[in-house]
C-alpha positions in Angstrom: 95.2 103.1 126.2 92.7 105.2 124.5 93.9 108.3 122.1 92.4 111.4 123.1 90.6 112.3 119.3 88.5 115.4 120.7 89.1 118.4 118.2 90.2 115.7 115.9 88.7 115.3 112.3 89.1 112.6 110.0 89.9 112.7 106.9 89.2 109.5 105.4 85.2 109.4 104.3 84.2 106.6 105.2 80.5 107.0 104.5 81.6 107.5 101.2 83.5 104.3 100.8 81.3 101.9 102.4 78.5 103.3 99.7 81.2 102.6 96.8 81.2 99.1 98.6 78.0 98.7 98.6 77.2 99.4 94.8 79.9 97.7 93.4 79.3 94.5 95.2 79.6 91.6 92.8 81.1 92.7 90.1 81.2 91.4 86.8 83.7 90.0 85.2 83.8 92.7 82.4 83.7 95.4 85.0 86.7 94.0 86.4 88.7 93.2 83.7 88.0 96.9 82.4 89.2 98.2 85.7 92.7 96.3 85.6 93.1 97.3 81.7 92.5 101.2 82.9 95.2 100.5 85.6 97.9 98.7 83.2 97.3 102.4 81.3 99.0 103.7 84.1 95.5 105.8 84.9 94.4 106.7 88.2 91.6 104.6 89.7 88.3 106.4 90.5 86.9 105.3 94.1 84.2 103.2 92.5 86.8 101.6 90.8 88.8 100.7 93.5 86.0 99.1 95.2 85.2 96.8 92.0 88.6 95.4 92.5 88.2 95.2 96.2 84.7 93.7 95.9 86.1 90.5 92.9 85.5 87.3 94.8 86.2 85.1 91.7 89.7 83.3 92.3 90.1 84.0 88.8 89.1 87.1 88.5 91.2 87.8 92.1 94.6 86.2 90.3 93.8 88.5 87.2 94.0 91.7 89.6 96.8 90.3 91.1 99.4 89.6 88.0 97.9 93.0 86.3 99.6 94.5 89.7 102.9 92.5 89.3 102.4 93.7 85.4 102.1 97.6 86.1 104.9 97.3 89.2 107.6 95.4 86.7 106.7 98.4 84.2 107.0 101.2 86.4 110.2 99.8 88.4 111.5 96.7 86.7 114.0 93.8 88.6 115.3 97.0 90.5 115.3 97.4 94.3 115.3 101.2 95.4 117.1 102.0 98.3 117.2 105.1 100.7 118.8 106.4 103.5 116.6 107.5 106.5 117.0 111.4 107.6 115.3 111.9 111.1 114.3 115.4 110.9 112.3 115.4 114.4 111.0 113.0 116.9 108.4 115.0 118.9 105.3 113.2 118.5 101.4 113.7 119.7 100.5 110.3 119.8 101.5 107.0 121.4 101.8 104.1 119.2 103.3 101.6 121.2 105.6 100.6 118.3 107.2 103.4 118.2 110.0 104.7 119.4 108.7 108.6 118.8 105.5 107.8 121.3 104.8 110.5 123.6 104.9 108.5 126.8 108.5 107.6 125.7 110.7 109.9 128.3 113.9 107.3 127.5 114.7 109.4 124.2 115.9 113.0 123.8 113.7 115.5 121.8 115.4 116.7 119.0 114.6 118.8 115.5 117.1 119.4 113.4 117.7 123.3 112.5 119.2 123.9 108.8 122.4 124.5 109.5 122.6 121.0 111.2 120.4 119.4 108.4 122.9 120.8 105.7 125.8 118.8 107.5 123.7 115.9 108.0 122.9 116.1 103.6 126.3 116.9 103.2 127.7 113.6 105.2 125.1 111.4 103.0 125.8 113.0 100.0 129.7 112.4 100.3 128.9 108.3 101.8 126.8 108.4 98.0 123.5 108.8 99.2 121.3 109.9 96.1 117.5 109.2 97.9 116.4 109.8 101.3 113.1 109.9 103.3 113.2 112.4 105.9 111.7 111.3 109.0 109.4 113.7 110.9 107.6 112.8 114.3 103.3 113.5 113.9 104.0 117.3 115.8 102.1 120.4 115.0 106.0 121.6 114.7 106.2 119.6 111.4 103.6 121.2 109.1 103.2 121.7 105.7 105.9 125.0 105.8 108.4 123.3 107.8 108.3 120.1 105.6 108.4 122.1 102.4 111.3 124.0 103.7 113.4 120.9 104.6 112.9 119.6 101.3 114.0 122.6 99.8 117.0 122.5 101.9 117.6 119.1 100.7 117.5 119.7 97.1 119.8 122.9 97.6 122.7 120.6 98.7 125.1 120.2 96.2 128.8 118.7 97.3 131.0 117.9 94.4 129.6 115.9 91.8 126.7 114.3 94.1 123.1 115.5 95.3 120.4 113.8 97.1 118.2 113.5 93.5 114.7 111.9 95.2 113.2 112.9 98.5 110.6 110.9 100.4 108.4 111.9 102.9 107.6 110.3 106.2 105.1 112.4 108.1 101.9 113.1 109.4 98.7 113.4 107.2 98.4 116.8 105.6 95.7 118.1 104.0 95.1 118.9 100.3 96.8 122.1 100.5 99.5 120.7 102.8 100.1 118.4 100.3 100.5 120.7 97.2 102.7 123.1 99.3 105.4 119.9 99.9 105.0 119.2 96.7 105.7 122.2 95.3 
C-alpha cells in the first residue's frame, strides 16, 4: 500500500547530502582521524563531516570510527543501562505502518488521548511504583503538535508526589520542525 504524500514536504535534504557524499568520497586518513578526534571532544559534527566518516572504506580506518564511538558512549553513559517507563499519551495516527499497532487501518484498538487530569494520575501512579524517566508516547496526529507536546511535558515535570518526580522526559513523536522543536524543548 502506497502513503498518500500529496501536501507532504520533506524535511530531510537530500540533495544536500548526496553532494556532501559526493565531495568527501575517499577520504584521507587524516581527515578522518581529525573527524573522530572532533567527536571524542564531545563537538557536534558538521554534515560534511558526517559524510567523511560515512564515506571511510579502510577496515582500519572503519574500526577507528568504531571504538572512538564505543570511546565517546562509555564517557557520556558509562557501564550504565537507562531505563524508562513508556507513557502513551495518544494513539491516533495518519499513517499505516504495518508494524504498528497505532496504524490508521487498525479499527481493533480504541482511540484514546489522554486529557491532564487523567495524565496527572497516570504520573502520579509511575511516580509512587518509582518511575524517575519516561518517554511519552504520541501517535503521528495533527492533534499532537508542538503546543500539545510542550504542554504534556510541562504537566510532567509539575508532578511532584512525596519525595519522587519523573526527573527526565523523552519524546516519542512525530517530526517537528525547528520551531516545534525549540517550543518542546523549552
Amino acid at each position: 500500500m502506497k502513503i498518500d504524500t500529496e501536501g507532504l514536504t520533506s524535511f530531510i535534504p537530500e540533495e544536500e547530502i548526496f553532494q556532501w557524499l559526493e565531495k568527501t568520497k575517499n577520504p584521507s586518513a587524516e581527515r578522518v582521524r581529525a573527524v573522530i578526534a572532533r567527536s571524542l571532544d564531545k563537538n557536534r559534527l558538521m554534515p560534511e563531516e558526517m559524510a567523511i566518516l560515512i564515506n571511510a572504506e579502510d577496515p582500519v580506518l572503519v574500526e577507528e570510527i568504531f571504538a572512538g564511538a564505543r570511546e565517546l558512549k562509555q564517557r557520556v553513559y558509562g557501564n550504565r543501562i537507562v531505563l524508562f517507563a513508556p507513557l502513551y499519551i495518544g494513539n491516533e495516527c495518519v499513517n499505516n505502518c504495518q508494524y504498528c499497532g497505532f496504524r490508521s487501518t487498525n479499527s481493533e484498538v480504541s482511540r484514546k488521548t489522554l486529557t491532564l487530569p487523567e495524565l496527572d494520575q497516570e504520573v502520579e501512579a509511575l511516580v509512587k511504583r518509582g518511575h524517575k524517566r519516561l518517554i511519552l508516547v504520541y501517535g503521528e496526529h495533527p492533534h499532537y503538535g508542538a503546543q500539545f507536546i510542550h504542554d504534556t511535558v510541562l504537566e510532567v515535570y509539575k508532578q511532584k508526589h512525596g519525595n519522587g518526580e519523573i526527573r527526565r522526559v523523552n519524546i516519542n513523536a512525530a517530526p517537528l520542525d525547528i520551531e516545534g522543536y525549540k517550543l518542546v524543548k523549552s
